[in-house]
C-alpha positions as CSV (number, residue, x, y, z in Angstrom):
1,X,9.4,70.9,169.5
2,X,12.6,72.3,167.8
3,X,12.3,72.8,163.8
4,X,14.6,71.3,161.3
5,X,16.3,74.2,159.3
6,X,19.0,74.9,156.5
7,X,21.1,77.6,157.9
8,X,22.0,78.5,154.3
9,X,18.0,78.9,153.3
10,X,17.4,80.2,156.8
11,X,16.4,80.5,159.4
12,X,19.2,81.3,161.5
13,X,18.2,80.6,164.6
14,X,21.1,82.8,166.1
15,X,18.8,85.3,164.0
16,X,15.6,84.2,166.3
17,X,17.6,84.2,169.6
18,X,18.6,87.8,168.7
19,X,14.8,89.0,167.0
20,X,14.1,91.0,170.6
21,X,15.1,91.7,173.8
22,X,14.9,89.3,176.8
23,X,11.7,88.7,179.0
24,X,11.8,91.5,181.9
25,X,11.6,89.4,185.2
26,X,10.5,86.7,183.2
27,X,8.8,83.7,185.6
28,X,10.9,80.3,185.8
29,X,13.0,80.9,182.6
30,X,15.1,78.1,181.1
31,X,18.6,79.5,181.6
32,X,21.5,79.6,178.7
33,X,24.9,79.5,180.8
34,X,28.2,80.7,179.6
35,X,30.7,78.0,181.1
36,X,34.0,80.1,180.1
37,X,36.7,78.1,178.6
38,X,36.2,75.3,180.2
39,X,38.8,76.0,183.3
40,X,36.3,75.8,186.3
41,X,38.4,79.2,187.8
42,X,36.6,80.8,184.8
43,X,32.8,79.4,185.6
44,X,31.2,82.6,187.7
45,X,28.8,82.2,191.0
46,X,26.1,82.5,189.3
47,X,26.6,80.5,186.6
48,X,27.4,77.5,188.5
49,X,24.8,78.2,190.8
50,X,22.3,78.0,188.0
51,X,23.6,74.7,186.7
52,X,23.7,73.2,190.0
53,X,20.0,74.2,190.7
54,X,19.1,72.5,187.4
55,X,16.9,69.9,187.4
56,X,18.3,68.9,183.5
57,X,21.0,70.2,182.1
58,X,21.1,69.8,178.1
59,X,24.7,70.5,176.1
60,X,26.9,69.1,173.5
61,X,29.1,66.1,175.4
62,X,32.7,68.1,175.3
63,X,30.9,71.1,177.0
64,X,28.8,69.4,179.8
65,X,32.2,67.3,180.9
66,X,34.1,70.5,181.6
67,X,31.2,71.1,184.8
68,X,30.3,67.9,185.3
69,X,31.4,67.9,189.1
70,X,28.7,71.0,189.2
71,X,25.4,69.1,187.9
72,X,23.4,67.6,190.4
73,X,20.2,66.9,188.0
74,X,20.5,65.0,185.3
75,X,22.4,65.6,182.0
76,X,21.6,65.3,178.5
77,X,24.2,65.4,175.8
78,X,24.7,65.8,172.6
79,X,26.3,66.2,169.6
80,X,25.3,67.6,165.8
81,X,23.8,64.1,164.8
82,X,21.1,63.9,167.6
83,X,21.4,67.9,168.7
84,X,17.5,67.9,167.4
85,X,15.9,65.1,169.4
86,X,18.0,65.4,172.8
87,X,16.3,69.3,172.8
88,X,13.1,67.9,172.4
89,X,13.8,65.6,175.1
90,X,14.9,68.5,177.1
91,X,11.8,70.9,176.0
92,X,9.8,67.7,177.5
93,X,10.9,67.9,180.9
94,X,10.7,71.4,180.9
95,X,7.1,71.6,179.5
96,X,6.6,69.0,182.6
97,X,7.8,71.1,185.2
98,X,11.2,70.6,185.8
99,X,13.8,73.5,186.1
100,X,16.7,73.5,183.2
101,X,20.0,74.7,182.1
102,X,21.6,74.9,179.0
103,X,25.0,74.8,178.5
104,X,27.3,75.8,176.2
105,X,31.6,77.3,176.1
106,X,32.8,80.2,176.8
107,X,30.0,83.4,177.0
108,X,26.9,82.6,174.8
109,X,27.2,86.0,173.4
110,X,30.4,85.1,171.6
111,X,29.4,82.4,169.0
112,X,26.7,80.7,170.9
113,X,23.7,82.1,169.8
114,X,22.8,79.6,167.2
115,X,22.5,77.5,169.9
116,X,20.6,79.6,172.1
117,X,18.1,80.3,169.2
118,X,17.9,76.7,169.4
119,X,17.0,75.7,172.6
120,X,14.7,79.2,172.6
121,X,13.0,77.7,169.7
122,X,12.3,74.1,171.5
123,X,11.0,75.4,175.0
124,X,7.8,77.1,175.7
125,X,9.3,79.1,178.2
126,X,11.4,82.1,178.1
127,X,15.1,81.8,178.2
128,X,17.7,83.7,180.2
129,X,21.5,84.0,179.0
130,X,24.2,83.9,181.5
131,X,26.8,85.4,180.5
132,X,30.4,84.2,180.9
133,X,33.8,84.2,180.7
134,X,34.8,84.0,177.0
135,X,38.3,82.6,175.7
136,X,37.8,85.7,173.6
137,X,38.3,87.8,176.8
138,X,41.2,85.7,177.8
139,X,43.1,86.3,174.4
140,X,42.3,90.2,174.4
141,X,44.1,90.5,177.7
142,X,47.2,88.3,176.3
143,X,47.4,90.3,173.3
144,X,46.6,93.2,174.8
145,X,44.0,94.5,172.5
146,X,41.6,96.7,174.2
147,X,37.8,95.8,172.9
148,X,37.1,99.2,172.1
149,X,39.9,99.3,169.8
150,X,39.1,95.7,168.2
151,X,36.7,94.3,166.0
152,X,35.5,90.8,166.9
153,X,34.5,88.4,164.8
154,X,33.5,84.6,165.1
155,X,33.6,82.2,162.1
156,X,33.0,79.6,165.1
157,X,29.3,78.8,163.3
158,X,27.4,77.3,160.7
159,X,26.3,78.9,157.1
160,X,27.9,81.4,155.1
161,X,30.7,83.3,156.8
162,X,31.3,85.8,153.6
163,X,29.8,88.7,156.0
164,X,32.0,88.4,158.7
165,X,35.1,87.9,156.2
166,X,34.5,91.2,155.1
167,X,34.7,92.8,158.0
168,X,37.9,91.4,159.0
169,X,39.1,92.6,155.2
170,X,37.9,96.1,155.7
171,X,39.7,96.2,159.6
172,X,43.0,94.8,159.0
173,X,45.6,96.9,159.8
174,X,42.9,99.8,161.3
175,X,42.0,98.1,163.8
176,X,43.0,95.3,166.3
177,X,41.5,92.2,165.1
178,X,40.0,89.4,167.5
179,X,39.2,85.9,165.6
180,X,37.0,83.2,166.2
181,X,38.4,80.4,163.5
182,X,36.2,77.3,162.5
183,X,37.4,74.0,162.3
184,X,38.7,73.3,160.1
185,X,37.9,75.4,157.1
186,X,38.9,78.9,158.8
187,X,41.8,78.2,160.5
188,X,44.4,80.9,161.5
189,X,46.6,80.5,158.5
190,X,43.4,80.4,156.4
191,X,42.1,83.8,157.6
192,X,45.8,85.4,157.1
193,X,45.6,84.4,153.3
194,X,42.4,86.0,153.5
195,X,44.1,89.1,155.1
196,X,46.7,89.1,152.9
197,X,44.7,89.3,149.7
198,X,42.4,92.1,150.8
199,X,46.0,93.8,150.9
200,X,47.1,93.9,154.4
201,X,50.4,94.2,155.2
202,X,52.3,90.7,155.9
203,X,54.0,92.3,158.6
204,X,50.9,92.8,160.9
205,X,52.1,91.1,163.8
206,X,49.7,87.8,164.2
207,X,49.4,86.0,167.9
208,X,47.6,82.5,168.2
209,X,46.5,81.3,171.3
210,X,45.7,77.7,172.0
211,X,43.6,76.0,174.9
212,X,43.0,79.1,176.6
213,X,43.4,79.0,180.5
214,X,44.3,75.1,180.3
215,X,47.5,73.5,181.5
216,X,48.3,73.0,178.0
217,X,48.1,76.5,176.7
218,X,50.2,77.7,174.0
219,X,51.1,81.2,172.2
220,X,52.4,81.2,168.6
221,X,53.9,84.5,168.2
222,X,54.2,85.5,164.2
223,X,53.6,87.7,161.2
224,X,50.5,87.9,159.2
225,X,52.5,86.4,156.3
226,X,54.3,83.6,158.2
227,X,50.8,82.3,159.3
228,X,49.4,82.7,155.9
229,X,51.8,79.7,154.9
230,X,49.4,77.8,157.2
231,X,46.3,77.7,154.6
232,X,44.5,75.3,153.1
233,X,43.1,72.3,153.5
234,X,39.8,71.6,155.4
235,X,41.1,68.8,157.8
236,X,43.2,68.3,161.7
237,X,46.0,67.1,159.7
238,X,46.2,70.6,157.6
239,X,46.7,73.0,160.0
240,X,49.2,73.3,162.9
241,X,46.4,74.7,165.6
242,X,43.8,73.2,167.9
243,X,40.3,73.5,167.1
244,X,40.4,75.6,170.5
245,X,42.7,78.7,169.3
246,X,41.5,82.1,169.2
247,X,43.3,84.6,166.4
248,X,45.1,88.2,167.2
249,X,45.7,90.2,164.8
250,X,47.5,93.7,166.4
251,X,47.4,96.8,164.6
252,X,50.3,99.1,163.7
């Protein structure tokens, strides 16, 4: 069964999905599949391959729609509310046999382990990641920021986000920086602000890229201090980006 838990009292479970390596050959694992930004170009062979050989697929609704045309077993979604009780009823069929998937955006090593600690925590078997494509990827290659030259960071998660805020403060204008907001509290302007008062330089040149890979993608081409005039508010209606953008921040 999974355990309730306050992610500011802990535990994390993005903590317990990282606490040690994975099973080595481990026997009929529950898989953890990266389903890239949600453009089926970007779903890899052996992803799909493990979704469609599910016998139950468990993932937030938004997520499981994007690959519905892959899922052949049955498919249980979810949201926050009732993210508790439908992994229970997925640990269920699991514990009774059946093979299962979960799903969840882009690469479950960028932003999705909380989930992943999650479903690790409600199945009594052991649990694979697929990796995937990543709209984290996608932007680096737009902006052009080579990984090794960048520091990631995703505020794409519950609890405290101070940690990874300082990081970002102690990188800008060192280093390339690669930005996972959260809706809606750190939003691009709202990181910028942050930026800007850890003293970078307004002119840092500041890219954000929205609905990665989709028809509707978009590229907002600015200074750190033009976006900063984007921040506040904690709502859709205060910011002028999707809830799917991803933030560059290039070095001089």
């Amino acid at each position: 069964m999974s355990d309730d838990y306050d992610l500011d009292a802990g535990p994390d479970p993005a903590a317990f999905a990282a606490a040690t390596p994975e099973v080595e050959s481990p026997v009929d694992p529950v898989y953890a599949v990266g389903i890239g930004p949600g453009n089926p170009d970007y779903l890899t062979p052996r992803g799909e391959r493990a979704i469609r050989e599910a016998d139950v697929v468990v993932g937030f609704e938004t997520v499981v729609e994007f690959v519905g045309e892959v899922i052949e077993g049955d498919a249980l979604t979810c949201g926050y509310r009732d993210e508790s009780e439908t992994l229970d009823r997925f640990a269920e069929r699991v514990a009774d046999g059946e093979s299962g998937t979960a799903l969840l955006m882009g690469d479950p090593n960028h932003s999705g382990y909380q989930f992943v600690g999650k479903v690790q925590r409600a199945v009594d078997r052991p649990v694979t990641v697929v990796p995937g494509i990543s709209s984290l990827q996608v932007a680096a290659s737009r902006a052009r920021t080579p990984m090794e030259a960048t520091t990631f960071v995703t505020l794409h998660k519950s609890g405290d986000v101070t940690p990874d805020l300082d990081r970002l403060r102690a990188d800008a204008g060192r280093r390339h920086l690669l930005v996972l907001p959260r809706p809606y509290d750190w939003m691009p302007g709202d990181i910028a602000a942050e930026l800007l008062d850890a003293g970078a330089d307004p002119s840092l040149e500041a890219l954000v890229f929205e609905h990665l890979t989709h028809d509707e993608e978009a590229r907002t081409a600015t200074t750190l201090g033009e976006l900063a005039n984007h921040a506040g508010g904690s709502d859709p209606d205060a910011t002028p980006f999707s809830d799917l953008s991803v933030l560059a921040v290039r070095t001089e």
